[in-house]
C-alpha positions as CSV (number, residue, x, y, z in Angstrom):
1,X,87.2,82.7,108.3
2,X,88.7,82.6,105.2
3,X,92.6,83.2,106.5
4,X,91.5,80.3,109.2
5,X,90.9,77.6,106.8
6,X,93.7,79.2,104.8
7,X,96.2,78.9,107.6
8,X,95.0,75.4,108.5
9,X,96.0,73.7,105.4
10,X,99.5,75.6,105.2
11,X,100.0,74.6,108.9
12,X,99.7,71.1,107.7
13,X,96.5,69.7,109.3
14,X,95.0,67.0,107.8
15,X,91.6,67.3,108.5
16,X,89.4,69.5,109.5
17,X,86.0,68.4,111.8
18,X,83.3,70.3,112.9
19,X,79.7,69.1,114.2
20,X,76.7,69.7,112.1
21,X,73.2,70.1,112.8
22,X,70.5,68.6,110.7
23,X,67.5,70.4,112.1
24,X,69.6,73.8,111.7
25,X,67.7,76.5,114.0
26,X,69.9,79.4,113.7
27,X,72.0,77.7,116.6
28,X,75.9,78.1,116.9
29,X,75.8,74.9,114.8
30,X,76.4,74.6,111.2
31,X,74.1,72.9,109.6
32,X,74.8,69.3,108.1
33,X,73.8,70.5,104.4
34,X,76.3,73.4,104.1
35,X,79.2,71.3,105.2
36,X,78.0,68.4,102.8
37,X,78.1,70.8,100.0
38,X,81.6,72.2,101.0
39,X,83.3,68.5,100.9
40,X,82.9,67.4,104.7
41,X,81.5,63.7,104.9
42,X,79.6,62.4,108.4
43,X,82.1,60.1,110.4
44,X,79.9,59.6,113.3
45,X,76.1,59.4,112.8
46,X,74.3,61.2,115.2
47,X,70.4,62.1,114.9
48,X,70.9,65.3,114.7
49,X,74.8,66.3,115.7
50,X,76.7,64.3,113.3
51,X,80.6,65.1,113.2
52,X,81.8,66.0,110.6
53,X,85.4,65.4,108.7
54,X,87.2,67.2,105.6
55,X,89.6,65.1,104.6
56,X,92.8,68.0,103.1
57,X,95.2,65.3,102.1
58,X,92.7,63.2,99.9
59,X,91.1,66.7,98.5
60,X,92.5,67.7,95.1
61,X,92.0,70.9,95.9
62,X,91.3,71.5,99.7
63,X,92.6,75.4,99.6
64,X,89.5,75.7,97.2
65,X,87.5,73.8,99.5
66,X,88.2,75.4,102.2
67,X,87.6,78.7,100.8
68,X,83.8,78.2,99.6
69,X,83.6,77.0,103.1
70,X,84.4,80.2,104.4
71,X,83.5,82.5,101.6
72,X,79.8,80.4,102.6
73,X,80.4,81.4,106.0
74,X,80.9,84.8,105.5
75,X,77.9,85.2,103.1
76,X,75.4,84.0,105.9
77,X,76.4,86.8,108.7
């Protein structure tokens, strides 16, 4: 995960969205509190599936971003 996010920001993406789940159950869905805590804001409320956004061009620092992101994802397998 961690060459992913790394690749995305050198391929110039600007964002990066996924889906979060608040009522996280294990489910292929990340939950909504570990992609708060890794810089990703809602940008449309849902009950439970909000999607999610992290912004990389207003980030100071979205390789370091994106690296907890996937240093977290690789710490939960």
């Amino acid at each position: 995960m961690h060459e992913v996010a790394r690749d995305l920001v050198d391929r110039g993406y600007r964002a990066v969205e996924a889906v979060g789940d608040r009522a996280f159950d294990e489910s292929w869905v990340l939950p909504t509190t570990f992609l708060g805590a890794n810089g990703f804001a809602v940008v449309y409320d849902d009950d439970r599936y909000p999607l999610m956004r992290l912004d990389l061009h207003t980030s100071a620092e979205p390789r370091r971003q994106l690296a907890r992101a996937a240093a977290g994802l690789a710490s939960s397998d």
